[in-house]
N, C-alpha and C positions, 0 to 999 in steps of 0.2 A: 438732473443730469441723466440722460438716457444712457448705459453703459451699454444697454443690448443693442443697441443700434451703434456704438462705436465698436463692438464686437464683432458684429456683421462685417464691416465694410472690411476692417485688420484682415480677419481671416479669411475675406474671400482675396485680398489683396496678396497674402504672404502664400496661401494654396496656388496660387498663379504663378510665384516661386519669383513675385517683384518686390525691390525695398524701397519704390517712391508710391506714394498717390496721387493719384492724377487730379486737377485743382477741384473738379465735382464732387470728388471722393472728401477730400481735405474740406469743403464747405459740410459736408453731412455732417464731417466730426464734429466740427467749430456748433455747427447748428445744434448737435446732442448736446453739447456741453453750454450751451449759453454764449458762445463767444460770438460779437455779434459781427457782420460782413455785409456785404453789400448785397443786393438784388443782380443776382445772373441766372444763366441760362447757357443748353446747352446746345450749338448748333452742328447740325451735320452737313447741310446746306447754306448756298450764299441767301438764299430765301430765306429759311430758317432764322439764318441770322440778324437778314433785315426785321422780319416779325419780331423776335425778341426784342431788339433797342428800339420796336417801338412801343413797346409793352412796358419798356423801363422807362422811356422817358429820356430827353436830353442825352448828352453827348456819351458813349461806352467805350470802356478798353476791351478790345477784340483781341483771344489770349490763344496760345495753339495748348490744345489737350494733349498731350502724346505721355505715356507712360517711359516711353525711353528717351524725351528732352526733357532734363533738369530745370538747363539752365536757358530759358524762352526767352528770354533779351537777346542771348549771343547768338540764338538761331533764326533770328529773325522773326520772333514768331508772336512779340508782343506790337499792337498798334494801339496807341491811346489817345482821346480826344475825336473819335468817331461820330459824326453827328448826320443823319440823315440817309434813308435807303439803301441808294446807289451807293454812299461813301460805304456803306456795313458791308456792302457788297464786296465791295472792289477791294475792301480789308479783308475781307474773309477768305478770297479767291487767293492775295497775294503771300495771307500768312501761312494757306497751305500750301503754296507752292516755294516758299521759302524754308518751309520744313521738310519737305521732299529734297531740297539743294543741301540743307543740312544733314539730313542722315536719310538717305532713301529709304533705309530698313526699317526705320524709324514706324511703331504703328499709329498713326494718325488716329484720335476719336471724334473729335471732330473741334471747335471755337470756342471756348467759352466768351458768351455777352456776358458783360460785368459794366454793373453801373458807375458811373466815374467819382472817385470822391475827390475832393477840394477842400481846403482851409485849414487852420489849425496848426497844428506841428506834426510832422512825418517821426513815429518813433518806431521800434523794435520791440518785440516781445518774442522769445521765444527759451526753446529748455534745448540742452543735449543732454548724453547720457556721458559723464565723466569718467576716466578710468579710473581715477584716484574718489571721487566723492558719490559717484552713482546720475539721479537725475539730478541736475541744475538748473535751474530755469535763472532767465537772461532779461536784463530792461538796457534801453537805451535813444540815443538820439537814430532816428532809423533814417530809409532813404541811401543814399550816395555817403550822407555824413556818417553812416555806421563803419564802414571802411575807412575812412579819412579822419576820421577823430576818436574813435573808438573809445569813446565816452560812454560805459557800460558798467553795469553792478550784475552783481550774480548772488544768487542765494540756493542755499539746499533746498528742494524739492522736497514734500509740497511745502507753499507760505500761506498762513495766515494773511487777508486785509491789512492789516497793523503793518506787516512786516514786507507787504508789497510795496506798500506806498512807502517806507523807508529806500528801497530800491528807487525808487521819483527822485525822492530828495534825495539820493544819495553821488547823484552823477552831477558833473562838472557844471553842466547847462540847464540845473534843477529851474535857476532865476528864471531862465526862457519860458519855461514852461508853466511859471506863475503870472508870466504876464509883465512886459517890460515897456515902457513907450505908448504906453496907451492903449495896449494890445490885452484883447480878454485872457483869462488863466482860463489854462486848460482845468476840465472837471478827474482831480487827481482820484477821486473817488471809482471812478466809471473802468479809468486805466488799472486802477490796481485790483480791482473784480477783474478784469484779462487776466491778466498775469496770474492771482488767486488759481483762477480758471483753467488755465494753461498747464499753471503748477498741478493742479489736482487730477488733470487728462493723465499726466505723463508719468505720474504714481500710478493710476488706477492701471494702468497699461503700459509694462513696462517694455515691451516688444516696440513702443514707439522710438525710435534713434535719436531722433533729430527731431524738432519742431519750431516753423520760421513763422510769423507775423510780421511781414515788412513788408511794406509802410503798411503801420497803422494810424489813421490820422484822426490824431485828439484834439479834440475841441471842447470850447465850452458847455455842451451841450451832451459831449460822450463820445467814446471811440471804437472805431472801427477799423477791420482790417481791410488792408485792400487784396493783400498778395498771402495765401495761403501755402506753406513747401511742409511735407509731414514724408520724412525717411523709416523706414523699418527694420527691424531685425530681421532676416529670414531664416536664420536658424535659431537652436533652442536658445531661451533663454534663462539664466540663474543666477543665483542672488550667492555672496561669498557666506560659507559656513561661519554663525558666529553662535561659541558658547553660552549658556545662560550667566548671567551675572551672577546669582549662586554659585556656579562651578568655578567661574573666574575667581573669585574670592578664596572660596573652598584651598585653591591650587597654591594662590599668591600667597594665603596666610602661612602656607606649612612651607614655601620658597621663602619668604623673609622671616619668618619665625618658627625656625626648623628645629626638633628636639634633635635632629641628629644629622649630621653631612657625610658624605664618604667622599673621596678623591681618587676618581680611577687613574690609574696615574700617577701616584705617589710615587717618590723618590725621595731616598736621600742623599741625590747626588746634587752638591752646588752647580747649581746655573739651568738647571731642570725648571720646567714649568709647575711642574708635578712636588717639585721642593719648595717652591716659593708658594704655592697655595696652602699646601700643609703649615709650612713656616707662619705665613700670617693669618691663616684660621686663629693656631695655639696661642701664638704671641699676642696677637690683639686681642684674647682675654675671651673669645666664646665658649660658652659655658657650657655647650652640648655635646653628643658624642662624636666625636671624628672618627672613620674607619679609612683607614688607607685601604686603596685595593692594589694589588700589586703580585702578581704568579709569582715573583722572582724571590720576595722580601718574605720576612717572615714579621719583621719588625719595620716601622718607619718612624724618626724622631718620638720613640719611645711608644709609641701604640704597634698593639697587637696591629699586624695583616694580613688580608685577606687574597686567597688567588685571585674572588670572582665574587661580585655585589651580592650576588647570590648563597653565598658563605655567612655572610653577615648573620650573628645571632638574632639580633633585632632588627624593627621596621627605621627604615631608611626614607627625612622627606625630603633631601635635595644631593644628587649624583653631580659632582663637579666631576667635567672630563677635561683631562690632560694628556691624552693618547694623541697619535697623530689621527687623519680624517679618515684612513681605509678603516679604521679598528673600529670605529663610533658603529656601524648599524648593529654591530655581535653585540656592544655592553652596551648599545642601549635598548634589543630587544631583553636583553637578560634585567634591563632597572625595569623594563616592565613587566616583565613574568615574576619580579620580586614586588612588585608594586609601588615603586619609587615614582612619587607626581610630580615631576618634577626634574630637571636635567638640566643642567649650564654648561651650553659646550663653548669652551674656549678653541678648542682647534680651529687653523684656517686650512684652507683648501677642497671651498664646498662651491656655491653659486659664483663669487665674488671675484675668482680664478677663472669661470667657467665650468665648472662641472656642475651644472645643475641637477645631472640625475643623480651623484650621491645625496644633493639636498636633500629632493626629492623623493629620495629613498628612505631617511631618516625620519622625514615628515609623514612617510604615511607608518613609518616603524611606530615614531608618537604614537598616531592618531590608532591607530591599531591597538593598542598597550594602554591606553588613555593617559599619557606622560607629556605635560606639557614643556615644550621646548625655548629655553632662553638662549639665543643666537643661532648660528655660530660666527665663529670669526669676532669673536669676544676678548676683554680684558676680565669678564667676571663683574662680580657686584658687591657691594657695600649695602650693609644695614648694620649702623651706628646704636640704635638700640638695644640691639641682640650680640651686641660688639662683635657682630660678623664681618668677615674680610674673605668674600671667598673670588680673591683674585690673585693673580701672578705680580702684582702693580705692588706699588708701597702703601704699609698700611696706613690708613686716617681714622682719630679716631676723636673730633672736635664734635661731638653731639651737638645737634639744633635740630631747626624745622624746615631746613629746605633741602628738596629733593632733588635730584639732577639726574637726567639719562642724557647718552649718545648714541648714534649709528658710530660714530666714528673715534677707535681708539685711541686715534690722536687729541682729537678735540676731548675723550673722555681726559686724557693727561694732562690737558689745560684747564679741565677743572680740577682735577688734583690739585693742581699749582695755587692757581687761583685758591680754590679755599682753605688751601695751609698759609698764604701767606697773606690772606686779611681777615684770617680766624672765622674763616663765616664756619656757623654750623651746619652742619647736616645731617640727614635722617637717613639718606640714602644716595647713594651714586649707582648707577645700572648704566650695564653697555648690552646693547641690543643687535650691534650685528647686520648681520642677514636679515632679522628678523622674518626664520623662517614659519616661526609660530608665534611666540608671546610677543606682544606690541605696544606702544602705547596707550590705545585704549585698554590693555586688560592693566597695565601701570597705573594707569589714571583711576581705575572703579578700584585698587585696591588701598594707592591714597586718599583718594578721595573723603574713605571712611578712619585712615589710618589717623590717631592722635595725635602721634608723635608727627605728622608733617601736616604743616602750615603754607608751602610754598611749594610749585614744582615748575623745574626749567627743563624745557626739551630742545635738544638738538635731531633735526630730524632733517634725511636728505627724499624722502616720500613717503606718505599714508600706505600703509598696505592692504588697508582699510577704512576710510575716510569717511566715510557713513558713521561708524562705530565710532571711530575719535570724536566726531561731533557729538556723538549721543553722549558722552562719556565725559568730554568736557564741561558742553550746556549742565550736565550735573554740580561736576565739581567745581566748576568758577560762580555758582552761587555763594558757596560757602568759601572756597580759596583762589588764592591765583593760581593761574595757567600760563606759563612765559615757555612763546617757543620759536625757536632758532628754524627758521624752513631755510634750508641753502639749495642753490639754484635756482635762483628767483631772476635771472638774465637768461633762462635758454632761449635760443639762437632764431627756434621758431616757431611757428604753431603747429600742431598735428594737421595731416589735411584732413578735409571735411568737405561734406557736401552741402553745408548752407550756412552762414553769416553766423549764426551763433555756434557753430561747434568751432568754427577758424577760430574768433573772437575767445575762446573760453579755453583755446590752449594756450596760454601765457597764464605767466605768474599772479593775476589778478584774482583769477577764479581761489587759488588759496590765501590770497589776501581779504577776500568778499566773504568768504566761510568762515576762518578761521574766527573773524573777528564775529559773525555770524553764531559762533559759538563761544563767546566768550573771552576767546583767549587774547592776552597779550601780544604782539608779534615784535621780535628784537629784531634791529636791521643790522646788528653784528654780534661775533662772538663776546666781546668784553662787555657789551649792553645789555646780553641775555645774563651774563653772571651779575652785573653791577644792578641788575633788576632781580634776581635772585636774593644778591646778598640785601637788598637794600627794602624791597617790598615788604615784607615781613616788619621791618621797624617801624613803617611809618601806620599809624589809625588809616583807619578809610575813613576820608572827609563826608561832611554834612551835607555839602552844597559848594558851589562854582565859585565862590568870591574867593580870588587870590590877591594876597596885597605883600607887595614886595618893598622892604626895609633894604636901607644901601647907606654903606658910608662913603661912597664915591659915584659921582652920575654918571661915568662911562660906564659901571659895569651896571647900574641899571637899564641903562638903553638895550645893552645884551641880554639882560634877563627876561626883559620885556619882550625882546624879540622874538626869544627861544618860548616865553610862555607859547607868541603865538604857532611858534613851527610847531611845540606840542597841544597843539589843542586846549589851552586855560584860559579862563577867563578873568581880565584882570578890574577888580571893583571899579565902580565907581565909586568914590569914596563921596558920604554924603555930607553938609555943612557941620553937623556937629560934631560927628567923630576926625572930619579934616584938623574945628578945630580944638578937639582933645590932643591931636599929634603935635600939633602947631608950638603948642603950652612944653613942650621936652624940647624942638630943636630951635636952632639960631635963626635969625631973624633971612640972612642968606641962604639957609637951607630953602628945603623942598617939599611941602605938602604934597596933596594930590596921591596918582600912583601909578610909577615909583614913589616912594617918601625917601624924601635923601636928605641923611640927615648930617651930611659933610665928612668930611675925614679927620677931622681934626677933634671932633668930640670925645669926651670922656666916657669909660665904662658906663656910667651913670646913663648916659643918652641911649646907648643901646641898650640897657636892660629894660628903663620905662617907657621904649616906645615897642620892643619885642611883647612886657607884659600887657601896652594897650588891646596888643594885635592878636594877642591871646586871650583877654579876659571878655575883649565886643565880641557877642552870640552872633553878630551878620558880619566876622570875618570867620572864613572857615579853612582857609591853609596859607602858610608863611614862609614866604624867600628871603631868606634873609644873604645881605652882601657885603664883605666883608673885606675893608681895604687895610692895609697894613700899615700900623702906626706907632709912635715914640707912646703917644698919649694912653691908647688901647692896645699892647701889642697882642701877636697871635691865641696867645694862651689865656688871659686875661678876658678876649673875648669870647673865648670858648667856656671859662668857669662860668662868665656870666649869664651866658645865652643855656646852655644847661641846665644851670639855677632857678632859673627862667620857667624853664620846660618842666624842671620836675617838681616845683612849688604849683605850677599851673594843675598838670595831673594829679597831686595830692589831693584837689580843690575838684578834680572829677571833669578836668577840662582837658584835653585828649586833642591836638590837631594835629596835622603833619607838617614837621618843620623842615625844611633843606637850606642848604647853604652853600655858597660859594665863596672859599678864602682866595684872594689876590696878595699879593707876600713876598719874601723871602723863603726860605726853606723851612724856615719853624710854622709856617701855617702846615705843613704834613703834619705836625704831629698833634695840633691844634685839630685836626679833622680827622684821626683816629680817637682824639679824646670826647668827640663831641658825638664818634660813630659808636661809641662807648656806653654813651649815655641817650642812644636811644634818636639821633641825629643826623641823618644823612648828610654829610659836607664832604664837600670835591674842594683840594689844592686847582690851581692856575685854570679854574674853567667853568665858566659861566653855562655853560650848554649842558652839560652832565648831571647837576643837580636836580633840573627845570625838568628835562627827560626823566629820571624818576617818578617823579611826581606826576608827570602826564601818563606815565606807565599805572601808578598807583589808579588815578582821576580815570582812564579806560577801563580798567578792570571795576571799578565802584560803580561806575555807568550800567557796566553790561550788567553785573550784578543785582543793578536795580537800589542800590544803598542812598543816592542822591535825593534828596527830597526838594 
């Protein structure tokens, strides 16, 4: 890869004070980098141009070069299928006189000859530069269909081969591209060395904007671009300031495992903000120093206070504010000339109102002081460990492993709700705010190492740094899950842009292509990011893809079957002799195969030997079990059994993920808190909700690489 020679051309292009290059320019790059294009030429003359196509050979698209027409179709200025002398001529005369009609000011350089390609499939390759993720590079069906069907994948910048060709298969019309009807597959090989290639131009040089390959036409044999479009930055460019992962840790440990908190803002007046923080610090049991700060008080619910943070005898690692927003830039230049790392501003009335320069002023007060900033526009934070409560909210204090952040303090309140009332644990709850400083990525590197959490769910309304969140994730969803609520996934419409792949990459797909790119889980609602929360954590991560689903009614197997495949499971084939092992437990009217339905009318006895079958065969590796309401088995009965089942298996060192779906009366609820009891994901009245877990579980074990 010549980079001095993609150097050259940038900067004699951005010195010229232009942000396109003109298609001669865009072939030098493609040629430094390996990307391969057709045989042209540059003409100035209709002569000229005749001699080129006939140096190329057979028919050319005759192209107008101008540094100020973008877009050469609408100006007239593209002719294709040119074959012969006179016709290059008579292309060449009309396409510059069509680009004079289109922009007279317009500087003309003069035709590019371009030799014509044909066959194969017309695809898309190109990257933009994201606000939210940085470079992205783009694959897709290209041509006319890239607009009309917008059948595209996107990946962070750069990709690996490996991870190109996953962008191939990963679009709607992969099968086309394999070859359908008698027709050769294209060489996926060839295409994702472009893309590779593309990806790696548009790292190396980040001043590049936009970069379009449309059409590239793949074939069996390898692919090429026809259409070259390369946008530029023409002002400075920079990358977002991001801490070292030592320092982020450094910050986060003494923020959730603080020997001592102060509350600027203390009060003991009911219905204060500044009361209810103190209030549930003491009361939920943290066992560090609390310093109220407070000019006025001398005393607050029985702790000495303090006028000013800076009074404090001792070092101080987390400042909760409870002032209104004018007072925040005084006490928190004063936490850092005390050396406080640390700040949780609850106050609103900063960006989110509109006032961006207080933000603004607070943040570089942080960055000034070195005091990392959690919101504003906050409920505060939970850490269950340290039986810390440093919020104004009600306190929670059901210890577990899963973790939960918000932007939004409503939705934080819904996870209050939610996890007081189906006891899930937690290690943590954070509200993030504004997030004018701390983000989820610095969230993510400090779970990620934390013991105490196993699980983190984020509600997130944008990346504020989308780079970082990826790097941070790809870490931690090796070893845990990453479940995250992205809202706004319907805006209205795409940024504009000046070439096919930046339109294409303002819609919600680009963080649906990355996210998952990095690991994470993606909820498509608020109850399915908590219900995957509470629920991931119970189940093992599976072996391998063989799902085999147990029913004692065949409607609701047909739904499960269904829902496997809305979530991505694959359901066994069930092979002759374990068909017939199941055959030997149910009635002669039941159901081998799978589903295995083993009727409704059967005894405990039926569902526990055909759950233990499905448990003890090494080639089944997760179980649905379905569960219809009966005289014979009622709710609870097949909840001890199926249990029994489960926890005799793991004693034995056999570990698979079980869910369930009870159909019932009202006793199957408590029939599926008994079984959630014991280690059991089960949903009352629904078939859908269980299967989604488990697809939630089955994504996250993939991207982790757990699957053998």
């Amino acid at each position: 890869m010549d980079k001095a020679a993609v150097r050259n051309v940038l900067d004699k292009v951005r010195a010229e004070g232009r942000d396109a290059l003109t298609a001669p320019e865009g072939k030098r790059v493609c040629d430094a980098y390996g990307i391969p294009t057709p045989r042209e030429g540059l003409a100035t003359t209709a002569d000229e141009a005749a001699a080129l196509a006939g140096e190329i050979g057979g028919p050319v698209a005759c192209k107008i070069v101008s540094p100020g027409i973008l877009h050469k179709t609408e100006a007239g200025g593209v002719i294709v299928g040119v074959e012969g002398a006179d016709a290059v001529r008579d292309a060449f005369d009309k396409i510059i006189a069509n680009a004079k009609a289109y922009d007279a000011s317009a500087e003309v350089v003069g035709v590019q000859i371009q030799q014509m390609l044909s066959g194969g499939h017309e695809v898309i390759v190109g990257a933009t530069t994201d606000p939210t993720f940085g470079k992205v590079v783009a694959f897709g069906l290209g041509g006319v269909l890239v607009e009309v069907l917008k059948d595209v994948t996107f990946r962070l910048a750069p990709v690996g081969t490996a991870e190109a060709r996953s962008m191939i298969e990963g679009i709607r019309a992969a099968e086309v591209l394999r070859g359908v009807r008698g027709a050769e597959a294209v060489d996926f090989d060839a295409l994702a060395g472009v893309i590779h290639r593309v990806s790696t131009l548009v790292t190396d040089f980040p001043e590049i904007r936009e970069f379009d390959l449309n059409p590239v036409f793949a074939t069996a044999t390898g692919a090429r671009a026809a259409d070259v479009r390369i946008l530029v930055h023409t002002g400075e460019v920079t990358e977002p300031v991001r801490p070292p992962r030592e320092e982020i840790l450094r910050v986060m440990d003494r923020m959730m495992n603080p020997r001592a908190v102060a509350v600027i803002g203390a009060s003991d007046q009911e219905g204060k903000i500044g009361n209810s923080v103190m209030k549930n610090l003491i009361n939920g049991g943290y066992a560090g120093k609390i310093y109220p700060i407070n000019p006025k008080a001398d005393e607050i619910l029985g702790r000495t206070a303090y006028p000013a943070i800076g009074d404090v005898p001792g070092d101080v690692d987390v400042a909760v504010f409870a002032i209104p927003a004018k007072f925040v830039p005084s006490a928190l230049a004063e936490c850092g000339r005390k050396g406080v790392p640390a700040a949780v501003l609850i106050p609103s009335g900063f960006a989110e109102t509109g006032n961006h320069e207080l933000q603004e002023e607070i943040v570089a007060i942080g960055r000034r002081h070195g005091v990392r900033l959690l919101g504003p526009n906050i409920y505060g934070y939970y850490y269950t460990p340290q039986r810390l409560c440093a919020t104004f909210c009600t306190p929670y204090d059901v210890r577990g492993g899963v973790a939960l952040t918000s932007q939004s303090g409503g939705i934080g309140m819904a996870i209050l709700g939610f996890s007081r009332t189906t006891k899930m644990g937690v290690s943590a709850i954070v509200g993030l705010g504004n997030k004018s400083d701390v983000d989820e990525d610095d969230l993510l590197t400090f779970f990620e190492q934390d013991d105490n959490t196993q699980c983190v769910a984020m509600h997130l309304e944008d990346l504020k740094d989308g780079r970082a969140f990826v790097e941070a994730a790809q870490r931690m969803t090796k070893k845990k899950p990453v479940i995250v609520l992205k809202a706004g996934r319907t805006a209205l419409g795409a940024r504009a842009a000046g070439s096919h792949t930046g339109a294409l990459a303002g819609d919600d797909q680009v963080y649906d292509d990355i996210l998952r790119q990095a690991g994470v889980v993606r909820a498509p609602g608020l109850n399915e990011m908590l219900e995957y929360a509470r629920s991931l954590p119970l189940l093992p991560a599976p072996k391998g893809e063989n799902v085999v689903i147990i029913t004692g009614a065949g409607g609701s197997g047909v739904l499960l079957s269904d829902a496997c495949v809305d979530n991505g499971l694959s359901l066994m084939d069930i092979p002759p002799d374990l068909d017939e092992a199941f055959r030997r437990f149910i009635p002669p009217f039941g159901a081998a195969g799978n589903p295995i339905d083993i009727t409704g009318g059967e005894p405990p006895s039926t569902y526990e030997a055909t759950i233990r079958l499905g448990l003890e065969d090494p080639r089944i590796h997760a179980l649905i079990l379905g569960y219809w309401h009966t005289i014979v088995t009622p709710p609870m009965v097949f909840a001890e059994v199926t249990a029994r089942a489960v926890d005799q298996a793991r004693a034995k060192g056999i570990d698979k993920p079980v869910v369930a779906s009870l159909a019932g009366d009202t006793e199957v609820e408590k029939a599926c808190e008994y079984l959630f009891d014991h280690g059991i994901v089960a949903y009352p009245y629904t078939t859908e909700k269980p299967v989604a877990v488990l697809g939630a579980k089955y994504r996250w074990a993939r991207a982790a690489g757990l699957l053998t």
